[in-house]
C-alpha positions in Angstrom: -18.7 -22.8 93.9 -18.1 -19.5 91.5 -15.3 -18.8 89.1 -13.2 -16.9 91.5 -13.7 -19.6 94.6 -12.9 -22.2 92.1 -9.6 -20.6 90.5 -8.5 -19.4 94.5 -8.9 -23.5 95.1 -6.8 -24.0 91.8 -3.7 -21.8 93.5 -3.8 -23.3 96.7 -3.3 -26.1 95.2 0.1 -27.9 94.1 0.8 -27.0 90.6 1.7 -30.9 90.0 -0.4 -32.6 92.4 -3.4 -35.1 90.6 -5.6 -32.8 91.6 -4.5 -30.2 89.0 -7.3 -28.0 87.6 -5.3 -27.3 84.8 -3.0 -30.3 83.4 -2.5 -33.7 85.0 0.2 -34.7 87.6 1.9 -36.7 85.2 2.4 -34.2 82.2 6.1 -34.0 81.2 7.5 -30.4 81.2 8.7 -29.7 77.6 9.4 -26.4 78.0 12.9 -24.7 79.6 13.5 -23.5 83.3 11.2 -20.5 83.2 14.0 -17.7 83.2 12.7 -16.1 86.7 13.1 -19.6 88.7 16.3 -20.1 86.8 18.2 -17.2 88.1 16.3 -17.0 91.3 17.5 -20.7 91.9 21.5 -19.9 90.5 21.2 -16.8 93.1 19.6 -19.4 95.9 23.1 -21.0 95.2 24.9 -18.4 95.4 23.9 -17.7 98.8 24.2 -20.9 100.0 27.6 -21.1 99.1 28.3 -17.6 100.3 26.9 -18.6 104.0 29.2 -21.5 104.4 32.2 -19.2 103.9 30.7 -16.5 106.4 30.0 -19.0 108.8 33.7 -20.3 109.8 33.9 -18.3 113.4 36.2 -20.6 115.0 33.4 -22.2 116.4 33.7 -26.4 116.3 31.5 -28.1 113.3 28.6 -28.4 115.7 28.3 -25.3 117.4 28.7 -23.2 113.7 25.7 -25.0 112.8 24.1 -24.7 115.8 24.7 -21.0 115.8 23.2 -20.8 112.1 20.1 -23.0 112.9 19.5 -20.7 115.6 19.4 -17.6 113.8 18.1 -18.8 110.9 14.9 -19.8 113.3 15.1 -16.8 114.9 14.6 -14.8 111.4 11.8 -16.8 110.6 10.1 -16.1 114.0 10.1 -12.6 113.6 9.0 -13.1 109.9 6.0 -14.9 111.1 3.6 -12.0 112.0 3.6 -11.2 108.5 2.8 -14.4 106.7 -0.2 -16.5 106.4 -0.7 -19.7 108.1 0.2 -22.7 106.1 -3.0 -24.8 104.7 -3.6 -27.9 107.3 -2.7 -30.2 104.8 1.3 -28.9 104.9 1.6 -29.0 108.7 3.1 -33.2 108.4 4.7 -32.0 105.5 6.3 -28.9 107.8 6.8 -31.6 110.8 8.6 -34.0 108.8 10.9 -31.5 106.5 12.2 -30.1 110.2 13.5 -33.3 111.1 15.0 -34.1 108.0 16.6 -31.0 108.1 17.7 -31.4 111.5 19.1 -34.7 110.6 21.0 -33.4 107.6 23.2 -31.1 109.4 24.0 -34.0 112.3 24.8 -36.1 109.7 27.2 -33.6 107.5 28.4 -33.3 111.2 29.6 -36.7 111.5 30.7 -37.2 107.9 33.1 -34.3 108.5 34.5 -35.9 111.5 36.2 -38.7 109.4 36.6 -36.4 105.8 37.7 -33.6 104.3 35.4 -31.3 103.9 36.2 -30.5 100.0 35.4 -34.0 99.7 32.3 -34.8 102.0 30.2 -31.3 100.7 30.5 -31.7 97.1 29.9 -35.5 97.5 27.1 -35.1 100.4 24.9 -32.4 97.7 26.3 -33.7 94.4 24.5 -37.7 95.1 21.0 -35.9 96.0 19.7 -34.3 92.5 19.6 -38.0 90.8 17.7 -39.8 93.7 15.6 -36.3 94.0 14.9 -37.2 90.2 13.8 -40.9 90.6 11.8 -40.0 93.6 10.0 -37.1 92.0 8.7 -39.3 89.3 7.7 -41.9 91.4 6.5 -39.7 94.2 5.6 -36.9 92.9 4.5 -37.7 89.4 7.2 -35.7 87.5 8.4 -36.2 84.4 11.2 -34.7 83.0 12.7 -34.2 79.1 15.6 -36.1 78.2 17.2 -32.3 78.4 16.5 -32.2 81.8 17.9 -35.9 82.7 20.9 -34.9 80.8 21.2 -31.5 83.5 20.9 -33.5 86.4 23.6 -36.0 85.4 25.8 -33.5 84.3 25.3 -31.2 87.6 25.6 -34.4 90.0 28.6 -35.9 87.8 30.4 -32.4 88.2 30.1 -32.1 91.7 30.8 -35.7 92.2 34.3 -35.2 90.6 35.0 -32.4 92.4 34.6 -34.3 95.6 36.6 -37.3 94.0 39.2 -35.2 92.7 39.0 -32.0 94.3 40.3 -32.2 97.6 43.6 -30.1 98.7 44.9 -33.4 99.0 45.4 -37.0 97.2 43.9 -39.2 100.2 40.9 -41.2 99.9 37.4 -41.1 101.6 37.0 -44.1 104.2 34.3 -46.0 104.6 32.7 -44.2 107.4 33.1 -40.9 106.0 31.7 -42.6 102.5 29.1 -43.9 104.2 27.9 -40.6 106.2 28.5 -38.8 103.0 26.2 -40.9 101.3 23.3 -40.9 104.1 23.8 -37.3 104.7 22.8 -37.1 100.9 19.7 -39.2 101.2 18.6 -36.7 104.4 18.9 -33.5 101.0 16.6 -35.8 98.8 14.5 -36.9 101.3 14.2 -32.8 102.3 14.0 -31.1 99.0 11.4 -33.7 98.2 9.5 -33.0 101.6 10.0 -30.0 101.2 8.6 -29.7 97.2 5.5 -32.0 98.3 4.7 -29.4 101.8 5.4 -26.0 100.0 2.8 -27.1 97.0 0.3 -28.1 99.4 1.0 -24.8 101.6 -0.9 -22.4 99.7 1.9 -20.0 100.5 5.9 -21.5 99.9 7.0 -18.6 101.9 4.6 -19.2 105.2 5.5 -23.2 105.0 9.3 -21.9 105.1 8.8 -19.6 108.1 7.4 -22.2 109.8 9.1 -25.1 109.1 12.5 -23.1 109.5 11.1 -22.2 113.0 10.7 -25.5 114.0 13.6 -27.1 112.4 15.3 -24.5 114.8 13.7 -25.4 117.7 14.5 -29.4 117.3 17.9 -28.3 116.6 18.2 -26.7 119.9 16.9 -29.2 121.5 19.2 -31.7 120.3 22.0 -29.3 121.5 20.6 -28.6 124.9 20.1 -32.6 125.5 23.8 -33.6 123.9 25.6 -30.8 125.3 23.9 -29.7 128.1 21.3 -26.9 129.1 23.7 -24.1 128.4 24.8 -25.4 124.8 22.9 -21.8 122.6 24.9 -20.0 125.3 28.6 -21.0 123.8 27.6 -19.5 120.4 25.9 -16.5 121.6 28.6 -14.2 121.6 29.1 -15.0 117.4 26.3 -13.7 116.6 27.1 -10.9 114.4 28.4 -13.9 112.2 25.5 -15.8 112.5 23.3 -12.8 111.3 24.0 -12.7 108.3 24.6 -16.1 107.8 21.3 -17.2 109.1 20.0 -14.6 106.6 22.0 -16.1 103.5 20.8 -19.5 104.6 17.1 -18.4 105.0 16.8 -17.1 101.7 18.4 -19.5 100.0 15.6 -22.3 101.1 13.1 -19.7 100.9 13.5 -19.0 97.1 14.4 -23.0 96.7 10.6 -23.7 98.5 9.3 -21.2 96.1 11.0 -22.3 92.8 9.4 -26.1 93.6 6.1 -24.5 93.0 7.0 -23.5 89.4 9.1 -26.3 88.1 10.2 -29.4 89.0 11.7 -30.6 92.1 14.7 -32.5 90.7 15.4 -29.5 88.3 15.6 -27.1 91.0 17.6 -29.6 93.1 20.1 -29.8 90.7 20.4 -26.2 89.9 20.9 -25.5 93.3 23.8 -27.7 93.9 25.8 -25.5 91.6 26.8 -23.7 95.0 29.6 -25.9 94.8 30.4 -24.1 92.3 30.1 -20.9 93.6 32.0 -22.1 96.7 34.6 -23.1 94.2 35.1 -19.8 92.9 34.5 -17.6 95.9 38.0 -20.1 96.7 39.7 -19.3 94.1 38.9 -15.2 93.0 38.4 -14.5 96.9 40.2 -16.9 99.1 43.2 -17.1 96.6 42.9 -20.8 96.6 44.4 -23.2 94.1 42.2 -25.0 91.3 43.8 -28.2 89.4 42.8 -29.5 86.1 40.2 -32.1 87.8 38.0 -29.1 89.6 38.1 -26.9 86.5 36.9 -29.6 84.4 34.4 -30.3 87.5 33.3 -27.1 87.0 32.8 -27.3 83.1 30.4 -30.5 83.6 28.4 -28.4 86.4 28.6 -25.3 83.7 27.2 -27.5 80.5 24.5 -28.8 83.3 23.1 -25.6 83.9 23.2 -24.6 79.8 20.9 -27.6 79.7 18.5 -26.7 81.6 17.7 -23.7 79.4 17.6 -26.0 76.1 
């Protein structure tokens, strides 16, 4: 093999896998966020948080994300022409990030059917970074500085007291809505790590994306049609000029998270990009008009010193 087939190997392959050409697996990164991934990933957040506000139609909890797996999938299906096809290796990775996906949004279902969902959200994203950071180090082989431990805890503490103390109201989770919160959150770990592994092994984070998104779309659907019946994509046809763009918002933001977990950690990017809460905290209160206390400000200042750390 020649210099140029080697190094095209070298970039096909994950950046922290063992089989590193360059550095081994279990290096610890040292160094800050690279500035590109770390306001690509605070945009990522952005948009996530901007497509949960776009995608309130009226619709029930089910059929809004119904409506946005659908044209998220759709998106990617028309992006596909123009992307290669992932490396073999990423297709069980692909497989098994679609059904965690798909079992992420039934779950955030269910957990909102006995919550609030200022509580459930922050609660359901804010419990994923720290197990995203234990299994990346056991899984994956990451380590991280105590600068980036100190990130994650801040960013998960932040948003877990926003869910503690951050609803419009003073009443308290219940078990069940505790408990789906909770496995809802173990559905983002088990994703973002999935996801991490499959996009590193892809050759390409935005063809393992397209496709994964497509068939994370199609198992959604299929779910629907079983559950609610054949015509189920019919009763959130006629919203889709909402779902547009919030498919859009919703595709990009994965897209740029699948391509930042080629360039840095997984549990740093995983943390980052739960400061949508954030976001979605302030798009409440400078958009929506809504009311902050003391609790989600301060919230909000250990989700802000979180993110400082992660360029330390």
């Amino acid at each position: 093999m020649n210099r140029l087939e080697t190094a095209q190997s070298c970039a096909v392959k994950a950046r922290y896998l063992d089989e590193s050409c360059h550095r081994p697996a279990d290096a610890g990164w040292e160094q800050p966020l690279d500035l590109a991934v770390f306001f690509a990933v605070l945009a990522a957040a952005l948009m996530h948080a901007s497509w949960n506000a776009v995608v309130r139609v009226g619709l029930d909890r089910f059929n809004s994300i119904l409506l946005l797996s659908m044209t998220q999938s759709a998106l990617a299906l028309a992006l596909l022409p123009f992307v290669p096809v992932p490396a073999a290796a990423s297709w069980p990775w692909a497989a098994a990030a679609a059904l965690l996906h798909t079992g992420y949004k039934l779950f955030l279902i269910r957990a909102y059917q006995h919550g609030d969902l200022s509580q459930i959200y922050p609660l359901a994203r804010g419990a994923a970074p720290p197990i995203v950071a234990v299994g990346g180090v056991i899984l994956l082989g990451e380590h991280l500085p105590p600068t980036g431990w100190a990130a994650v805890a801040l960013i998960a503490g932040g948003v877990a007291l926003m869910a503690a103390r951050g609803g419009s109201g003073t009443t308290r989770l219940s078990g069940q809505a505790l408990g789906y919160a909770l496995a809802t959150a173990g559905f983002v770990a088990g994703y973002t790590l999935v996801d991490g592994q499959g996009a590193r092994l892809a050759g390409s984070a935005t063809a393992f994306a397209m496709w994964m998104f497509v068939g994370d779309g199609l198992v959604m659907l299929a779910y629907a049609m079983v559950t609610r019946g054949p015509k189920a994509p019919l009763a959130v046809a006629s919203s889709w000029r909402t779902g547009l763009p919030a498919g859009a918002l919703s595709l990009g933001s994965y897209w740029i998270a699948l391509w930042a977990f080629t360039r840095a950690p997984v549990a740093l990017v995983a943390a980052l990009r739960e400061t949508s809460v954030l976001f979605a905290m302030l798009i409440g209160v400078l958009v929506l008009k809504e009311r902050a206390g003391r609790w989600r400000w301060l919230a909000a200042l250990g989700i802000g010193a979180g993110v400082m750390a992660m360029r330390l």
